[in-house]
N, C-alpha and C positions, 0 to 999 in steps of 0.2 A: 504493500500500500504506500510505505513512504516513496518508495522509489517511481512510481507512478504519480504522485502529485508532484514529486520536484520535474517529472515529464511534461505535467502539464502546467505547472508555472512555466518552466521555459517557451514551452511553443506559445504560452499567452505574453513572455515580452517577447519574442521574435516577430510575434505578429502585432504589434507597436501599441499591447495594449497594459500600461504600466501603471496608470493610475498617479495615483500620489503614492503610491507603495517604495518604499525604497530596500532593494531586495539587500538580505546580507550576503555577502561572496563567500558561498558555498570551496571547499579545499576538495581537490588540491589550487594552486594557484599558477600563474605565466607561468612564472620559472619551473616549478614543481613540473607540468603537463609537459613542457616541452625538455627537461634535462636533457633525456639523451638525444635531444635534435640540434639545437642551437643555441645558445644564453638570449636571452631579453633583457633589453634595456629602455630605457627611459632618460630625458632630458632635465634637467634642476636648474631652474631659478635662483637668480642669488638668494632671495628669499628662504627657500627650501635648502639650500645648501646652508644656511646660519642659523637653520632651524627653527623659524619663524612661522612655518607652518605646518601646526600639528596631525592634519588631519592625512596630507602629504607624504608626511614621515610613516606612518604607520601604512601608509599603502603601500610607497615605495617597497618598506623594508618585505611585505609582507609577497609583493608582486615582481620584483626586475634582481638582477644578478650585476646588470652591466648600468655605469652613471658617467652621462655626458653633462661638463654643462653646457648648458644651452646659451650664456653667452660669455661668461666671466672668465675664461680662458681664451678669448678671442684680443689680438693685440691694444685695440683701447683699452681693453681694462688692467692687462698685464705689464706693460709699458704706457703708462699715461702720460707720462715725462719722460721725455728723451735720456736713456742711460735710467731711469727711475723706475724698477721694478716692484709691484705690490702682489706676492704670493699670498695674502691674506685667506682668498674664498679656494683659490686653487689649491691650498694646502688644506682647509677644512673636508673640501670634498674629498679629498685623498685620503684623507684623517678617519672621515664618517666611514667610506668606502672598507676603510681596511678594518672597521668593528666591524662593518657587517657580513666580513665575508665575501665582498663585491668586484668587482674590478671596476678600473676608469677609463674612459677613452679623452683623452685629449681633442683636443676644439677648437682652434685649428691654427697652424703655426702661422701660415699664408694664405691672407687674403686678401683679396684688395678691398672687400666692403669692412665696415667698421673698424677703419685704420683709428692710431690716435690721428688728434686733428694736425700735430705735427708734421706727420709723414703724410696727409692726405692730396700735398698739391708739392711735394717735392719734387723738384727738376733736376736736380744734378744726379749724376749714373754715382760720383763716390757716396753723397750723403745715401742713395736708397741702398750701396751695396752694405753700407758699413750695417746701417737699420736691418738688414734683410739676415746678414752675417752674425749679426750680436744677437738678436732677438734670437732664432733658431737655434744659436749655441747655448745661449744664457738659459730659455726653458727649458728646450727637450735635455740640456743632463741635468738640472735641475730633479726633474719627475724622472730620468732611467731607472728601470726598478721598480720603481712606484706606481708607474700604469700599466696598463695592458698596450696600448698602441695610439698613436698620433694621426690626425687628419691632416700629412704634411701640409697639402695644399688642397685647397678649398676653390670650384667654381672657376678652374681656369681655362676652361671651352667654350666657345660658340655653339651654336644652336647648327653649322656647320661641321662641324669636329674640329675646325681650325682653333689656331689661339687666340684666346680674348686678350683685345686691345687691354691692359690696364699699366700701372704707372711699373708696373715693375717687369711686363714682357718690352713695354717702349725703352726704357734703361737699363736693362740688363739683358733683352733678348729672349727671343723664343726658349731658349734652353735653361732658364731661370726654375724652371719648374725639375728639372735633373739636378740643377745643381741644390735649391732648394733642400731633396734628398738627400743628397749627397752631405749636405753637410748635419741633415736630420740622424745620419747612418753615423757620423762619426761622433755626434755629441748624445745621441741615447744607443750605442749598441746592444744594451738589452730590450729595446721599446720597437714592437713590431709599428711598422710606415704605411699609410695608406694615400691612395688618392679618392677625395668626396666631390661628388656633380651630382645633379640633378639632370632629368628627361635623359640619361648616359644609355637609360636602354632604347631610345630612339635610333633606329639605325646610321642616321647622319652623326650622331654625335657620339654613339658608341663605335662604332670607326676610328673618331677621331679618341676616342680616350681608348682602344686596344693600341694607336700608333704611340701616344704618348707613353704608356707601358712598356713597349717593347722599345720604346728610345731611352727612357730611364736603365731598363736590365742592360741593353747591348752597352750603354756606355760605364757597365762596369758597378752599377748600383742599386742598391737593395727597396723593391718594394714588394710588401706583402702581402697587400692589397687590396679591394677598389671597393667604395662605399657608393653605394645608388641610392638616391635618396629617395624615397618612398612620398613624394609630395604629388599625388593622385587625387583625380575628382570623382567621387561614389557616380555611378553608373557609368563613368564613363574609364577604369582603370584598364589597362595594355597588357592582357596577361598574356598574349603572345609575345610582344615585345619584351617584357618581363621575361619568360621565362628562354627567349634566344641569347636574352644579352650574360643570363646567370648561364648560361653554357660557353659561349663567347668567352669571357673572362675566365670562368673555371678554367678554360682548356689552355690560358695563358699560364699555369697552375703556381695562381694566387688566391690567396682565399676572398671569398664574395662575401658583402654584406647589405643589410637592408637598414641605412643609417639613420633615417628621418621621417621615418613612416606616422602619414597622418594623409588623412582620407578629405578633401573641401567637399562641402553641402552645400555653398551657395554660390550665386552668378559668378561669372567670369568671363571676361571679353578675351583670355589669352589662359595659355598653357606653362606652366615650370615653376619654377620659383628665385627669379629675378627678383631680388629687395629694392631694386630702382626703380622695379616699375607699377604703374598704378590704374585705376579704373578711369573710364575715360569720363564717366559722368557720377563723380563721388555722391551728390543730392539725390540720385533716384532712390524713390524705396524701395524701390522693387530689387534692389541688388541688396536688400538685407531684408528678407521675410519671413524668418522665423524669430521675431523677438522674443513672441509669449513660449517657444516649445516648438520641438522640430515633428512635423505631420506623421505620422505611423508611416505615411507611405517611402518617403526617405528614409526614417529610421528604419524600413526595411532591405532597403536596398543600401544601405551604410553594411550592415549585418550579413548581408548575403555577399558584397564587394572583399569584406574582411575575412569571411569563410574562405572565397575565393581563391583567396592572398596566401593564406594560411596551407591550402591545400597544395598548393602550388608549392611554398617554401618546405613542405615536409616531401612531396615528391624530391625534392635537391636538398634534402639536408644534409648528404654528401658534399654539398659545396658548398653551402651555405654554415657561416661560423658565428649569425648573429645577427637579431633583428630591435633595431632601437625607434620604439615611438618616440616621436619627438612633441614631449610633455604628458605631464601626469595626468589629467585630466581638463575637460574643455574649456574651465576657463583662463585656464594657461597658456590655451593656443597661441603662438604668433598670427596664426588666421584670423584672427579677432581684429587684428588691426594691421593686415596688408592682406590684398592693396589698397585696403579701406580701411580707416579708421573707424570705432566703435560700431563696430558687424557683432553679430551674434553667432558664432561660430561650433560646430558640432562635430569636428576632426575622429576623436579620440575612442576608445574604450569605454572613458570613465567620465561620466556628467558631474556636472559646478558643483556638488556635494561629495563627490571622490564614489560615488557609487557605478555598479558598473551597467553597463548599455547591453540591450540586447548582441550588440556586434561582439559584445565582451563572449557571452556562452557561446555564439555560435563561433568564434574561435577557438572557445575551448574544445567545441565541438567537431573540430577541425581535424583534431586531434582522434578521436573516440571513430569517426567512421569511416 
């Protein structure tokens, strides 16, 4: 009998009908259902990294194995001041991470969005090389040992496969992204190197990130391997595409990962996840329409996208070494406020009270059929 009512709770939130009930998260949990496939991770907020939010911590610890932050390792906040390094949150996470058992991933050494404001309009090739040279040495041996692996470079292709214009391929050259490595290999040699993109399982621009791969190895240098960022719109996710490109890479044989996975529910005039870029008519309402609650019928197809995913990733968990949503729950999203400011955003797993979503069981359920 018990076992038949928790049957038909599920199939009653699968079918978006939730009430005001707020389910408790029945065990085992992520990490628990998937051990022997791949670790799950999740993203932290400064906030939640300084422990400021309780409701957060007790999910994390109870749901993810692997902790990114989500921005506090990115170079404005780690070099704010030129030469002026503040490991402050980057060492709590590392701190938190290793009570609980967890591993860290690093976020990210190079990039060109969220520079400090210093480096952001630098012209001279010595000032970026020295910035590009000190930062990479000064963090990653910093953390060697202490994490699990680094997002050397973050975001450095076109929507071509070519290289993206940014201040450090125009001053230092196309090859700034090997050397980048390069000097990530000599200042963390125990911290495995990845490269992180977004839309990378697009055939144009996974091209272009297998050529960049195979230019980093031939010239001598270690990467181990390539994060796709899981930034997909529910109904409309690439499982083909998805699953050529985790073969693609696999057979480069580096390990694959699913770095940034979160699901958009609402309008969009464009595809990927570019932080420069924006909607073209921010006033309409109709590009934010779920204020009060997302319609069952979305949250049905959020749940059936995320099964999807799920089936998919355990078909290849052979290749697959790790899948990180990016944020603990929805009101955390960065989708909340790109490419629109105050949207109402329903990415995640886990809704604005840390409870979980029907996309939540039927992932677990991913698992079970």
């Amino acid at each position: 009998m018990q076992k038949k009512l928790k049957t038909l709770t599920l199939a009653l939130l699968v079918a978006g009908c939730t009430g005001s009930q707020k389910p408790a998260i029945d065990e085992p949990t992520l990490k628990e259902v998937f051990n022997d496939d791949f670790t799950i991770g999740t993203a932290l907020s400064a906030d939640q990294i300084e422990g400021k939010d309780a409701a957060a911590d007790s999910l994390v610890r109870k749901q993810f194995n692997v902790l990114t932050a989500e921005n506090s390792m990115k170079s404005m906040f780690l070099q704010p001041e030129w030469g002026k390094f503040d490991f402050a949150l980057g060492d709590k996470l590392v701190e938190y991470a290793r009570q609980n058992n967890m591993q860290v991933i690093g976020h990210t050494l190079i990039w060109h969005s969220q520079l400090p404001s210093y480096a952001q309009g630098m012209t001279s090739k010595d000032s970026v090389q020295t910035f590009f040279r000190d930062h990479i040495q000064t963090v990653a041996s910093r953390y060697d040992q202490k994490i699990l692996g680094w997002d050397v470079v973050n975001e450095a292709l076109n929507e071509d496969g070519t290289i993206r214009s940014t201040v450090f391929q125009r001053l230092l050259g196309d090859d700034y992204v090997t050397e980048a490595f390069r000097l990530a290999q000599q200042a963390a040699p125990d911290t495995e190197l990845y490269y992180n993109d977004y839309n990378i399982e697009q055939p144009a621009k996974r091209a272009g990130a297998v050529r960049l791969i195979r230019q980093i190895r031939e010239a001598g240098v270690r990467i181990d391997g390539v994060g796709i960022q899981g930034h997909w719109h529910a109904g409309k996710v690439p499982l083909k595409d998805i699953e050529d490109s985790i073969l693609e890479y696999a057979a480069l044989g580096i390990k694959v990962m699913i770095t940034e996975l979160d699901l958009e529910v609402l309008p969009r005039d464009f595809t990927g996840a570019e932080i420069s870029q924006r909607m073209k008519d921010p006033a309409d309402p109709s590009l934010n329409p779920y204020t009060s609650g997302l319609p069952d019928s979305v949250q049905t197809q959020l749940a059936t996208d995320y099964e999807a995913l799920f089936k998919l990733f355990l078909k290849h968990k052979d290749k697959i070494s790790r899948v990180t949503f990016w944020g603990v729950n929805d009101g955390q999203s960065w989708l909340n406020g790109w490419p629109l400011p105050g949207r109402t955003n329903y990415p995640l797993l886990f809704d604005r009270e840390y409870q979980p979503k029907p996309a939540y069981y039927k992932v677990i359920d991913a698992k079970k059929n």
